[in-house]
mmCIF file of the C-alpha atoms, coordinates in Angstrom:
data_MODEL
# 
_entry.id   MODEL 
# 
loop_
_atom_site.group_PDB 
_atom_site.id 
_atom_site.type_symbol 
_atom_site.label_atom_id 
_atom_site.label_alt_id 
_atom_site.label_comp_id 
_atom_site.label_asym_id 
_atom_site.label_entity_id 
_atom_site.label_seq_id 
_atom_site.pdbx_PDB_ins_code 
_atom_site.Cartn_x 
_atom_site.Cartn_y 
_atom_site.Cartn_z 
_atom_site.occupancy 
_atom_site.B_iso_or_equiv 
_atom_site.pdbx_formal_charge 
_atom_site.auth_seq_id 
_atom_site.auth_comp_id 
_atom_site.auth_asym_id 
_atom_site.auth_atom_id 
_atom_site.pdbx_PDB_model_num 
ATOM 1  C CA . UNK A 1 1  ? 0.000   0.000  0.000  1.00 0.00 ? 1  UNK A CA 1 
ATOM 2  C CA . UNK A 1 2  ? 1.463   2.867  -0.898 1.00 0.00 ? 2  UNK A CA 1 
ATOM 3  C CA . UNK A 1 3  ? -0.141  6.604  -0.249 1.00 0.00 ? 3  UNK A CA 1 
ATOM 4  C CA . UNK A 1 4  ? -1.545  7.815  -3.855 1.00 0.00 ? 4  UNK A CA 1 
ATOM 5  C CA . UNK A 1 5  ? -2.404  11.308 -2.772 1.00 0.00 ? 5  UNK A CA 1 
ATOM 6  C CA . UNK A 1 6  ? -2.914  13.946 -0.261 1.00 0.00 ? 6  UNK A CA 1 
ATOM 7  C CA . UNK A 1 7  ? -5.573  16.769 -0.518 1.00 0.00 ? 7  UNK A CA 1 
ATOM 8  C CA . UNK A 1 8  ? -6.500  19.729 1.571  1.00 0.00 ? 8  UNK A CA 1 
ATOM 9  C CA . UNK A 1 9  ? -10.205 21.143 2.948  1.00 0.00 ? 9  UNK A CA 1 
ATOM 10 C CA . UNK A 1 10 ? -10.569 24.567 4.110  1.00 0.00 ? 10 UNK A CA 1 
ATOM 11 C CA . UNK A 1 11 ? -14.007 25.033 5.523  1.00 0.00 ? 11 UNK A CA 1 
ATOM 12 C CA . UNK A 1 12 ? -15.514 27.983 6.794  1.00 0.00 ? 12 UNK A CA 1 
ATOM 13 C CA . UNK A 1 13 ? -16.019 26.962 10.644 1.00 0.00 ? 13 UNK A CA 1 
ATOM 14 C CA . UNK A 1 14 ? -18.711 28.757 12.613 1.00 0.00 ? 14 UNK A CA 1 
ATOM 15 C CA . UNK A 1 15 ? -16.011 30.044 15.199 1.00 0.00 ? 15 UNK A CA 1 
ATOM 16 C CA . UNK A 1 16 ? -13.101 29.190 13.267 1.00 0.00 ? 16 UNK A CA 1 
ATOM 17 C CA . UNK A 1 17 ? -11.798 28.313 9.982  1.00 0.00 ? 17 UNK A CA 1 
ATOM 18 C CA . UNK A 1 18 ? -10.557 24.636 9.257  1.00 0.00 ? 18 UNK A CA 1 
ATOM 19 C CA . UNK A 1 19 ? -8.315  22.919 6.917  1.00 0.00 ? 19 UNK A CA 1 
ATOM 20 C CA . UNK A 1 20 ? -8.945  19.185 6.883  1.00 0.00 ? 20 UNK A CA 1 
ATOM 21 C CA . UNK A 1 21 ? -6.564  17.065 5.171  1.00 0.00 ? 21 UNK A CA 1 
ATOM 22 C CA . UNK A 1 22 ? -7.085  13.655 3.047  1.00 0.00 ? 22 UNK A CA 1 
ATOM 23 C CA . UNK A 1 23 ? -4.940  11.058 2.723  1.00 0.00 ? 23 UNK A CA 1 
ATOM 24 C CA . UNK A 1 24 ? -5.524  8.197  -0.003 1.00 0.00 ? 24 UNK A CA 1 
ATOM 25 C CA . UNK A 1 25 ? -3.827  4.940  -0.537 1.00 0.00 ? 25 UNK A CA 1 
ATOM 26 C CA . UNK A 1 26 ? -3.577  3.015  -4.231 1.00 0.00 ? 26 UNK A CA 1 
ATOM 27 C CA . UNK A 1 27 ? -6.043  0.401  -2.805 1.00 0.00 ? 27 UNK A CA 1 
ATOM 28 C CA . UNK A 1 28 ? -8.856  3.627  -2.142 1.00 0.00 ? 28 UNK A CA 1 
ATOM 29 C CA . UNK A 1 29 ? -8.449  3.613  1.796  1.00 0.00 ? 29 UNK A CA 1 
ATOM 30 C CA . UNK A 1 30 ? -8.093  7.343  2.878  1.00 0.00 ? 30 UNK A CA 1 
ATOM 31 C CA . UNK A 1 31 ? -8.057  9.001  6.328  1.00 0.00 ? 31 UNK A CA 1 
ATOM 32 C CA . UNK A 1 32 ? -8.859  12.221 7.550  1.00 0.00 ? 32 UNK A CA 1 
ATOM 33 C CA . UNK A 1 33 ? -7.351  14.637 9.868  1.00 0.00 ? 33 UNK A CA 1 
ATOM 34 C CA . UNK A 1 34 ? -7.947  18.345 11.036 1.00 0.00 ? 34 UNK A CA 1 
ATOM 35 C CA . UNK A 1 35 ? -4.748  20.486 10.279 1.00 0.00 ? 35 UNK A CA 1 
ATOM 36 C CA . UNK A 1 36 ? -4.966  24.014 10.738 1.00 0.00 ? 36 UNK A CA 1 
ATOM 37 C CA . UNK A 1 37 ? -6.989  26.647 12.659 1.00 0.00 ? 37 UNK A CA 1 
ATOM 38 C CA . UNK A 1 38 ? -6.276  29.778 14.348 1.00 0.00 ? 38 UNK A CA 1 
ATOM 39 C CA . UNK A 1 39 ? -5.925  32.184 10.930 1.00 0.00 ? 39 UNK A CA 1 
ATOM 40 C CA . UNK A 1 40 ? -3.299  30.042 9.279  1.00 0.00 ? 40 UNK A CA 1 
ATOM 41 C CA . UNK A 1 41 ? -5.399  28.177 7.445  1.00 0.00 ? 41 UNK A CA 1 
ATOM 42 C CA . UNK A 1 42 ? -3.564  29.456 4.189  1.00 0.00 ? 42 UNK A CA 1 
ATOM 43 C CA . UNK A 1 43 ? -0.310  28.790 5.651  1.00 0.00 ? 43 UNK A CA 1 
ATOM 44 C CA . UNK A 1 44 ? -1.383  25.429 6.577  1.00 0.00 ? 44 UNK A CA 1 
ATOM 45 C CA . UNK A 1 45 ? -2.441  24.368 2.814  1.00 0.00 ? 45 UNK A CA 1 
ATOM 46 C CA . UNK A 1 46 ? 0.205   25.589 1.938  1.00 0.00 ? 46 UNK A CA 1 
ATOM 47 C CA . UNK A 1 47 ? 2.918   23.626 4.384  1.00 0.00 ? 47 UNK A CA 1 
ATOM 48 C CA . UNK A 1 48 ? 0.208   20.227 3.490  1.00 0.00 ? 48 UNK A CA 1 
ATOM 49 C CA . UNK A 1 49 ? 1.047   20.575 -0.297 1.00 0.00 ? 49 UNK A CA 1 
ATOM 50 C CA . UNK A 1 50 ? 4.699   21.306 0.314  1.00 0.00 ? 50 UNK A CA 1 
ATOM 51 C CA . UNK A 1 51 ? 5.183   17.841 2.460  1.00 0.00 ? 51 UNK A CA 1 
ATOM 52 C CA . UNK A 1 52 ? 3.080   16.084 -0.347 1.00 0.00 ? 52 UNK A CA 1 
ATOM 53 C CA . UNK A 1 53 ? 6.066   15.473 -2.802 1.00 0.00 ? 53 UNK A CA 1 
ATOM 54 C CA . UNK A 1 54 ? 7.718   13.917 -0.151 1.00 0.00 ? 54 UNK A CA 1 
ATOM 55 C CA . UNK A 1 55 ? 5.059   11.355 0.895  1.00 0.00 ? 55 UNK A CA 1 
ATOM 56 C CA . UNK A 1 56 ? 3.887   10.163 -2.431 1.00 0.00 ? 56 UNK A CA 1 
ATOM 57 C CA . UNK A 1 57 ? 4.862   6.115  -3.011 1.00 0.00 ? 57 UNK A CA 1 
ATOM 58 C CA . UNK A 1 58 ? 5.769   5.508  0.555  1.00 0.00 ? 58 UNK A CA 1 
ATOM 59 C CA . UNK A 1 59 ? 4.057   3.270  2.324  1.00 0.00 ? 59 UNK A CA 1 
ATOM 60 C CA . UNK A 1 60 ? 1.730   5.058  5.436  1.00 0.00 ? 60 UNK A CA 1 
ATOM 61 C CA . UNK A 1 61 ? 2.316   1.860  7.588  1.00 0.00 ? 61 UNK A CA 1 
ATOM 62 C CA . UNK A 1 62 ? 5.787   3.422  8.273  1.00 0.00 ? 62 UNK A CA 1 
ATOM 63 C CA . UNK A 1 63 ? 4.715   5.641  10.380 1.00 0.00 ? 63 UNK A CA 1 
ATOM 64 C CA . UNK A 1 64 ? 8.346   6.997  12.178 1.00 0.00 ? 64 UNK A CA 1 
ATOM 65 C CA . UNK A 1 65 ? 9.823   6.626  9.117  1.00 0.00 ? 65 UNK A CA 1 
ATOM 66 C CA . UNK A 1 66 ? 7.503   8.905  7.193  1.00 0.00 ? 66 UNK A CA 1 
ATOM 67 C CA . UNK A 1 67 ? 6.728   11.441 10.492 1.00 0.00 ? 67 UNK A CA 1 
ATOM 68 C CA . UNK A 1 68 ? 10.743  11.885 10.128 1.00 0.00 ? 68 UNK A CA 1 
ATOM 69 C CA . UNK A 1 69 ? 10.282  12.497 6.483  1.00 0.00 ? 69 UNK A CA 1 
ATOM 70 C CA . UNK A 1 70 ? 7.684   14.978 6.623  1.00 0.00 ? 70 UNK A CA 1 
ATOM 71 C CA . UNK A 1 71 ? 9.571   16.831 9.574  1.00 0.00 ? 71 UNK A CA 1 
ATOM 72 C CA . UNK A 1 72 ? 12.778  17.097 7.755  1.00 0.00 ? 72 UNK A CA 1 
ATOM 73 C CA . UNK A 1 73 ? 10.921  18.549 4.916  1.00 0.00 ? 73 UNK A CA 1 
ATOM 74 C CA . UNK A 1 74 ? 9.439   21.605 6.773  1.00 0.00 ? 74 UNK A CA 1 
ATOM 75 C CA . UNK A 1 75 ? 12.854  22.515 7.990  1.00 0.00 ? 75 UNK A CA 1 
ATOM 76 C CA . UNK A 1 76 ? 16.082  21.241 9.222  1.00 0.00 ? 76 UNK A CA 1 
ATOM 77 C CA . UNK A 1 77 ? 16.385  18.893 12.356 1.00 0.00 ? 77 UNK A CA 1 
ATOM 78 C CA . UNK A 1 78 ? 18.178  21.904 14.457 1.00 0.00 ? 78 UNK A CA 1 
ATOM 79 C CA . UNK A 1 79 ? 15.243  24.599 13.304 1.00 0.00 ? 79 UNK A CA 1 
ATOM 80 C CA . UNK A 1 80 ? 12.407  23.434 12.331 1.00 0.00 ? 80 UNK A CA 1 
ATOM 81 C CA . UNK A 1 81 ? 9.938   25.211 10.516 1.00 0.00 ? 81 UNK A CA 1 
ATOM 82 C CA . UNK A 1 82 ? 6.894   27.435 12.108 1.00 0.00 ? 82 UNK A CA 1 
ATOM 83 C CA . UNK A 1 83 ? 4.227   25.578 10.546 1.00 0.00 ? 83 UNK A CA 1 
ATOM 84 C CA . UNK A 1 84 ? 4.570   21.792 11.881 1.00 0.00 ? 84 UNK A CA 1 
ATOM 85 C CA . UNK A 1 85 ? 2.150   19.888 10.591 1.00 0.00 ? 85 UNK A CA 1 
ATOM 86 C CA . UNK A 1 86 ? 3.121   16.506 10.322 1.00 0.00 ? 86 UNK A CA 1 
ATOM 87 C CA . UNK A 1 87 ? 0.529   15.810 13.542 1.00 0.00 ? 87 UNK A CA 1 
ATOM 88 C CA . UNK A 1 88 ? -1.972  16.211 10.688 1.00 0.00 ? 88 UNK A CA 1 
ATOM 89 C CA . UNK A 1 89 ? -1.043  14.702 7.726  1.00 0.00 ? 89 UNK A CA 1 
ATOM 90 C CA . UNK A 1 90 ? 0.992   11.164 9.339  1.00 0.00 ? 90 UNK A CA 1 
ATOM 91 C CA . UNK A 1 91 ? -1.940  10.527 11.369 1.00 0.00 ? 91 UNK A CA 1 
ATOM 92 C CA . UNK A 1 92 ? -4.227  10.942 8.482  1.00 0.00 ? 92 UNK A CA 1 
ATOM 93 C CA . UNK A 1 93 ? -2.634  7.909  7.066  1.00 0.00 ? 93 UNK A CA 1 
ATOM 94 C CA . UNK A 1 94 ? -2.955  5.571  9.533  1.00 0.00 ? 94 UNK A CA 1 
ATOM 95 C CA . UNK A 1 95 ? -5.332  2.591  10.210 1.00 0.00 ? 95 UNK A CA 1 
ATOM 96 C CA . UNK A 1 96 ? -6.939  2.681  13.565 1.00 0.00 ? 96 UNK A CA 1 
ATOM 97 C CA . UNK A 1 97 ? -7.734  -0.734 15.370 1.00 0.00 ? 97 UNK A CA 1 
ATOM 98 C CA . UNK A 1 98 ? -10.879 0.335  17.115 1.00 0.00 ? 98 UNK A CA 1 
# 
C-alpha cells in the first residue's frame, strides 16, 4: 500500500476556519485529519502541499519513518519550521484498530 495522494479542505467553521486534510492509498483507503486553525489556514495548505512530494509512493504503515520524512521537509532537524504539521497529515494515514 502505498499513499496515492494527499488533498487539503478549508471550511468555513462557525467560530473558526478549518483545513482538513485527506490522505488516499492506491487500494482507495483514505483518512482524515484536522490540520490548521487559528488564521493560518492558508499557511497550513500551503505547508500540506509542500510535504506532499515527499510522501507520495511511501508506504503510510511506516509511520516513524515517514513522520521523520515529513519533519525534515518543513525545515532542518536543528530549526524546524513554524508551521509543523506533520501531527496532521501522518496521522491521516494511519489505520486505527478500534
Amino acid at each position: 500500500m502505498k499513499i496515492a495522494d494527499i488533498k487539503t479542505f478549508p471550511c468555513d467553521g462557525a467560530f473558526r476556519d478549518l483545513v482538513f486534510v485527506k490522505v488516499e492509498t492506491d487500494p482507495g483507503l483514505y483518512g482524515w485529519r484536522e490540520a490548521g486553525g487559528l488564521g493560518h489556514e492558508r499557511a497550513c495548505e500551503a505547508t500540506v502541499r509542500e510535504i506532499k512530494t515527499s510522501c507520495m509512493g511511501r508506504d503510510p504503515g511506516q509511520i516513524e519513518p515517514l513522520w521523520n520524512t515529513v519533519y525534515r521537509a518543513l525545515g532542518s532537524p536543528w530549526k524546524p519550521s513554524p508551521v509543523m504539521q506533520p501531527t496532521a497529515t501522518v496521522p491521516a494515514g494511519w489505520r486505527r484498530p478500534w
